[in-house]
Backbone as CSV, one residue per row, in Angstrom:
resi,resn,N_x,N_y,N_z,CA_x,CA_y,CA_z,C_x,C_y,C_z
1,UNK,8.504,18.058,-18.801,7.618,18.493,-17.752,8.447,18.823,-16.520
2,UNK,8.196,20.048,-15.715,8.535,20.094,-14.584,8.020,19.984,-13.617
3,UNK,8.891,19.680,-12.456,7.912,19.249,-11.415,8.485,20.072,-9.995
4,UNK,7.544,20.648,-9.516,7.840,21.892,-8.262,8.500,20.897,-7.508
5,UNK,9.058,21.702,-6.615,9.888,21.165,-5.755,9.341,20.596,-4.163
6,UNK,7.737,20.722,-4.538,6.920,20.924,-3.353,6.221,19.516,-3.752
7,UNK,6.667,18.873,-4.904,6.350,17.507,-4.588,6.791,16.496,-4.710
8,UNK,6.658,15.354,-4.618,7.393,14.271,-4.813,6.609,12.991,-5.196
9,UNK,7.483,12.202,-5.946,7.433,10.637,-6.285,6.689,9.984,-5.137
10,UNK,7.474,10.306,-3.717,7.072,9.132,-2.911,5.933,9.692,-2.087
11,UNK,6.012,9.058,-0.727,5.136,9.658,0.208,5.650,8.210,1.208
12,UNK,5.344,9.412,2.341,6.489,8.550,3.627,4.792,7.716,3.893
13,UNK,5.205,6.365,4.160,3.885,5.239,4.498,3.182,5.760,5.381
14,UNK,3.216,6.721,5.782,2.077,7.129,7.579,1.075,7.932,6.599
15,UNK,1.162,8.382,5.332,0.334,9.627,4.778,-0.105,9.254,3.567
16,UNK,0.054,7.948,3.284,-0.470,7.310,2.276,-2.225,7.203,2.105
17,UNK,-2.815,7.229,3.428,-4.138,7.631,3.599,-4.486,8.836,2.784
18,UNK,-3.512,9.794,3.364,-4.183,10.976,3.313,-3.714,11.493,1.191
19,UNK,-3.419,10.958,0.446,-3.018,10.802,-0.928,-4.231,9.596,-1.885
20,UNK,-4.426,8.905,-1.134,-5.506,7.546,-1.666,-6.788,7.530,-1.526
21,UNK,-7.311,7.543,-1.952,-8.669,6.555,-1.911,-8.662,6.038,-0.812
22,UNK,-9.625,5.388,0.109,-9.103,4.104,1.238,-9.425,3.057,0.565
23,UNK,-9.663,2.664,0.518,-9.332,1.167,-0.887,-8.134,1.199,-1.424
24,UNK,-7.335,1.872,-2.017,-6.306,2.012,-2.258,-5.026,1.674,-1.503
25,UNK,-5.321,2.792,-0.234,-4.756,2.983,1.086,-4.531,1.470,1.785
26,UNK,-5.459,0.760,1.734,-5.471,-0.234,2.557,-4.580,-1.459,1.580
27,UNK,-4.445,-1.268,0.555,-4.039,-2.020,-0.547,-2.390,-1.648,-0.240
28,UNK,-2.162,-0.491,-0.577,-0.644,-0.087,-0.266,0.081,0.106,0.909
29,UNK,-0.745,-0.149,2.292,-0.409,-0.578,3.723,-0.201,-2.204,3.608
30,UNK,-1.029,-2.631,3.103,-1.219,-4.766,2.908,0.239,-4.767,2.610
31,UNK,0.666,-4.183,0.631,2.262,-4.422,0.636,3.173,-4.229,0.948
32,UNK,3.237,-2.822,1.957,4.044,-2.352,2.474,4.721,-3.502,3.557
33,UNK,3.449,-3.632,4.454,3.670,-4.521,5.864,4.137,-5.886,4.990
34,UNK,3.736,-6.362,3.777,4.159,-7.960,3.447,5.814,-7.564,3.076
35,UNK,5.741,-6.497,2.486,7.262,-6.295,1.490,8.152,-6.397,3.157
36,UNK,7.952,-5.897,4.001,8.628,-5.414,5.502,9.135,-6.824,5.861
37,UNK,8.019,-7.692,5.736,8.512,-9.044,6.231,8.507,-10.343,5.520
38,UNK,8.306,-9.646,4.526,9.209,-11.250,3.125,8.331,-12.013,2.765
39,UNK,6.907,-11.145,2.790,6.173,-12.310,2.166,4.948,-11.664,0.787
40,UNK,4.222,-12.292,0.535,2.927,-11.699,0.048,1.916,-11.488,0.830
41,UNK,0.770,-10.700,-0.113,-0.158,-10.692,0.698,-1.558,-10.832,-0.190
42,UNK,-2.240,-10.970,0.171,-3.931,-11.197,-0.316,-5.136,-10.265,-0.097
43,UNK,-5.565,-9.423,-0.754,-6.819,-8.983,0.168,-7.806,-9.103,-0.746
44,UNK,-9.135,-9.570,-0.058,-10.256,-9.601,-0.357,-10.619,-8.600,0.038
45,UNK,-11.717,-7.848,-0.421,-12.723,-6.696,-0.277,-12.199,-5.618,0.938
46,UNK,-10.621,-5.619,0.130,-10.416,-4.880,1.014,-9.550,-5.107,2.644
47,UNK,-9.346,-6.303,2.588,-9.016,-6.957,3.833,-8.143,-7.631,3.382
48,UNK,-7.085,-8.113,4.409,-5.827,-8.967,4.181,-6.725,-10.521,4.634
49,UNK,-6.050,-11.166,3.678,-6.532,-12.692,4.133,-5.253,-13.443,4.545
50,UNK,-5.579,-13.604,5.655,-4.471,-14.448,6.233,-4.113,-16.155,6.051
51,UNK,-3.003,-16.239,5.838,-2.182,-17.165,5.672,-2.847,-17.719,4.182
52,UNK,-3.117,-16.726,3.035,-3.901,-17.304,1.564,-2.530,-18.519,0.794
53,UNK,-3.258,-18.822,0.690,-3.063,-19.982,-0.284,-2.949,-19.690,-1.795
54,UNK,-1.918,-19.589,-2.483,-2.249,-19.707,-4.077,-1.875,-20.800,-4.340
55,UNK,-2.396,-20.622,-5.525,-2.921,-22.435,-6.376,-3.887,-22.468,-6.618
């Protein structure tokens, strides 16, 4: 398969909206910002839950 040169694998994080679903969007902003600062993250319905607990 080829692939034009007019697209790509990634997508720079500011335009990830504009490629997603917002459900999605908000899902791949959550890991972005956790991956940035070393942690996980959680979201319920859509929302980050802060300081979640697993176990």
């Amino acid at each position: 398969m080829t692939v034009s040169s007019s697209l790509s694998a990634f997508v720079e994080p500011a335009l990830v909206g504009e490629r997603l679903v917002p459900v999605l969007a908000r899902r791949v902003a959550a890991a972005l910002a956790a991956r940035a600062e070393g942690r996980t993250a959680e979201l319920r319905e859509g929302v980050v839950v802060p300081d979640a607990v697993w176990g």
